[in-house]
N, C-alpha and C positions, 0 to 999 in steps of 0.2 A: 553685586557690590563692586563699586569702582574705586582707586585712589592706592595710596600705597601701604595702606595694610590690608589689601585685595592677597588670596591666595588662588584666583580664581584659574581653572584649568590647571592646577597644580596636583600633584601629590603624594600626599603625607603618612607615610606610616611610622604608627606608635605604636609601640610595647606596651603590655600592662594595659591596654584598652578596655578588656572585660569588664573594668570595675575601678570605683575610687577616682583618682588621681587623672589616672588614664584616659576613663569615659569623659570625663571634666573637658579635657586636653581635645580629647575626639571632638566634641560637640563644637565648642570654640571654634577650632579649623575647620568647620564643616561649614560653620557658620559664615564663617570669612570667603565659601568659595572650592574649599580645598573637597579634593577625593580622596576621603581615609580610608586608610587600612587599617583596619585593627589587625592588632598582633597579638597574642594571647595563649598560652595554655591549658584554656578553660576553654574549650570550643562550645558547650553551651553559652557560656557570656559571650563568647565572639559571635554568636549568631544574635542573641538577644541585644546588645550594643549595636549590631548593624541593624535591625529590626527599628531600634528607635530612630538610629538617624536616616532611615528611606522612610520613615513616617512623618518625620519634621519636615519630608521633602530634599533632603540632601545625598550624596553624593557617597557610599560606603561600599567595602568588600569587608571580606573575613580571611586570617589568614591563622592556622593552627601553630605554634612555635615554643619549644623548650628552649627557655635560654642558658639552660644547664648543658643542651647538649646540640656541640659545634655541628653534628651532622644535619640535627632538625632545621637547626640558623641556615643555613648552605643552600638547603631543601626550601625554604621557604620563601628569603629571598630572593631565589632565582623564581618560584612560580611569581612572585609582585612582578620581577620585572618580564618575564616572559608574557605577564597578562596584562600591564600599566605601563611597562618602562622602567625608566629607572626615577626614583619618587626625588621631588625636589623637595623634600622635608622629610628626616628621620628626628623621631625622639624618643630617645631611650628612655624609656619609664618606670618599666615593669622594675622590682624589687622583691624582697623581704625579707622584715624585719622582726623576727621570732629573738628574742634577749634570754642572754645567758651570764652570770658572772663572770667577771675575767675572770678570777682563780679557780673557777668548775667550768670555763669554756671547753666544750669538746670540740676535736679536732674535724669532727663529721660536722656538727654546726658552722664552726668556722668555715669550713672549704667549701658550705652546700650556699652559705652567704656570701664566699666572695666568689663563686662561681654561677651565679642567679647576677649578683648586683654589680660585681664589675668585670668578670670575660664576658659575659654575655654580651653588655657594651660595647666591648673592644671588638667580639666579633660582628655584630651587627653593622658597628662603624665601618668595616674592613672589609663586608659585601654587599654593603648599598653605597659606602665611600668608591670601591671599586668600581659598582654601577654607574654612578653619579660622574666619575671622569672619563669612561666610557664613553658617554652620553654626550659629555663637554657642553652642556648647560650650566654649570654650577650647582647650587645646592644650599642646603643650610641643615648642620648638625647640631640637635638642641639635645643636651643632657641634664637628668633632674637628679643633682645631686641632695644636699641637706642642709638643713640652716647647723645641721650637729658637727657639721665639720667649725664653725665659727661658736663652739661653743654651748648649743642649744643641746644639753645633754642631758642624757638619763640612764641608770646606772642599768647594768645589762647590755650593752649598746656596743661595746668595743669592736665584732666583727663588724655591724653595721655602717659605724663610724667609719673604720679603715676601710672598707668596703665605694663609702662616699668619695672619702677622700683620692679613694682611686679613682671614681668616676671625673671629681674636678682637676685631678691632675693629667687624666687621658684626653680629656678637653682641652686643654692649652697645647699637648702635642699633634694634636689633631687638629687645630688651629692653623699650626705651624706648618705641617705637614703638607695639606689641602690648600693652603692661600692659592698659591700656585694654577691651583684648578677651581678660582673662585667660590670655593665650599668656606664657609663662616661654622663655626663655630663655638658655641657659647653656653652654659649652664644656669638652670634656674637651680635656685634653693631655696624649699617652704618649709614655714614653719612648722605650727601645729595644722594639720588638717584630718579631720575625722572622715576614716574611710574604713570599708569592710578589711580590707587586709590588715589596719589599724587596731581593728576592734577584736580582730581573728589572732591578734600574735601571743603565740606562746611565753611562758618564761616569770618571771618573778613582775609584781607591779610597780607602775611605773613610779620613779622617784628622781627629783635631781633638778637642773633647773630648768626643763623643759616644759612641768609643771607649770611654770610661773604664765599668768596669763596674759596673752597680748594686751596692747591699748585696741587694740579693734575686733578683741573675739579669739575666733577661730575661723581659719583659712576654707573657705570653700575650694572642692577641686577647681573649679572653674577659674579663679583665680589665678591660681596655677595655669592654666591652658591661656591665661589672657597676656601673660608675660611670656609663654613659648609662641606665642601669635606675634608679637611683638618683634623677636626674634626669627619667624618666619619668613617674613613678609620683607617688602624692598623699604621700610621701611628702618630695616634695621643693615642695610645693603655694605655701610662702613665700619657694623660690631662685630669683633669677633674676638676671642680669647678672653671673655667677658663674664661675670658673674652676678647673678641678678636674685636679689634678696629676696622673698614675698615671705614676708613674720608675722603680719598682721601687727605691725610695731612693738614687737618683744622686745626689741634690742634695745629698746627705746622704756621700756619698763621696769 
């Protein structure tokens, strides 16, 4: 692949890869060129996800990572760049999204949600960030925040929500931060998309206006991966502190 949504001789590591959203994301940038890393702490799906894409013929590693815990992040990112370098694509992915009422939210739910969906973030940005200006290539930092911070809600949702919202707020500071060192930064957020971690979440069902269905469906992962590709690539070389919608036209419904 040639042109400027090439990510060719690059590479990408994503979070949350084993599955859903993630693999979506992987395939996309495999496709465009890039050498993904899965990230995952499912290390059967890390190896199965990399299984698919050296079968498509493309360009994969596997890398084991709790994004709960800052020591597995440290450990993990240093083996990417000890083995690749330092990746000129991270995107934060991985999540979950297990619902609890605010007035029965427990304090174990909340901190294991915002400790999966947004430190984990901030740490990964802050040892492939620190790679990446090492390196003095630049970079591009994609985070997949939620169409729920603008609204697309369902009741249950409150740490996940706040959890989002951190993610599209550490994005504008990381924006800020990295210009300096030519790192872009910018966040996708989808709507509905049916995936196994979707269909695995715990908690009361769902209700609220996330329900409500798009003008074009429901989001496939890939879809998702075709807006962080977007964002990857020198195509997107002048975005950064930027937020990019995929609802499958909810908003709009």
């Amino acid at each position: 692949m040639s042109g400027i949504f090439t990510l060719d001789g690059k590479v990408a590591l994503v979070t949350g890869a084993a599955s859903g959203i993630g693999t979506g994301i992987a395939e996309i940038l495999a496709e465009a060129g890039a050498h993904v890393i899965v990230a995952d702490i499912n290390e059967e799906g890390v190896a199965h996800t990399v299984e698919l894409l050296h079968a498509a013929g493309h360009r994969a590693d596997g890398v084991t990572v709790d994004l709960s815990d800052e020591h597995s992040i440290v450990r993990a990112v240093a083996e990417v760049v000890a083995s690749h370098g330092a990746p000129w694509v991270l995107v934060n992915n991985a999540g979950v999204q297990d619902r609890e009422y605010l007035l029965e939210e427990s304090v174990a739910g909340w901190d294991r949600t915002q400790a999966i969906n947004a430190r984990g973030p901030f740490l990964m940005t802050r040892e492939v960030g620190r790679a990446m200006v090492a390196a003095g290539q630049g970079g591009r930092i994609v985070n997949i925040a939620s169409m729920t911070i603008h609204g697309m809600m369902t009741k249950g949702t409150a740490a996940y929500i706040a959890s989002k919202g951190a993610v599209a707020a550490l994005t504008s500071q990381t924006a800020l931060e990295l210009a300096e060192h030519g790192i872009t930064a910018n966040s996708v957020l989808p709507g509905a998309v049916m995936t196994p971690g979707a269909m695995a979440a715990k908690g009361p069902p769902t209700e609220g206006p996330a329900c409500r269905r798009g003008v074009f469906g429901m989001n496939d992962p890939r879809d998702i991966g075709a807006a962080v590709l977007f964002f990857a690539t020198p195509a997107a070389r002048m975005v950064t502190n930027q937020r990019l919608a995929v609802d499958a036209g909810w908003s709009l419904s």
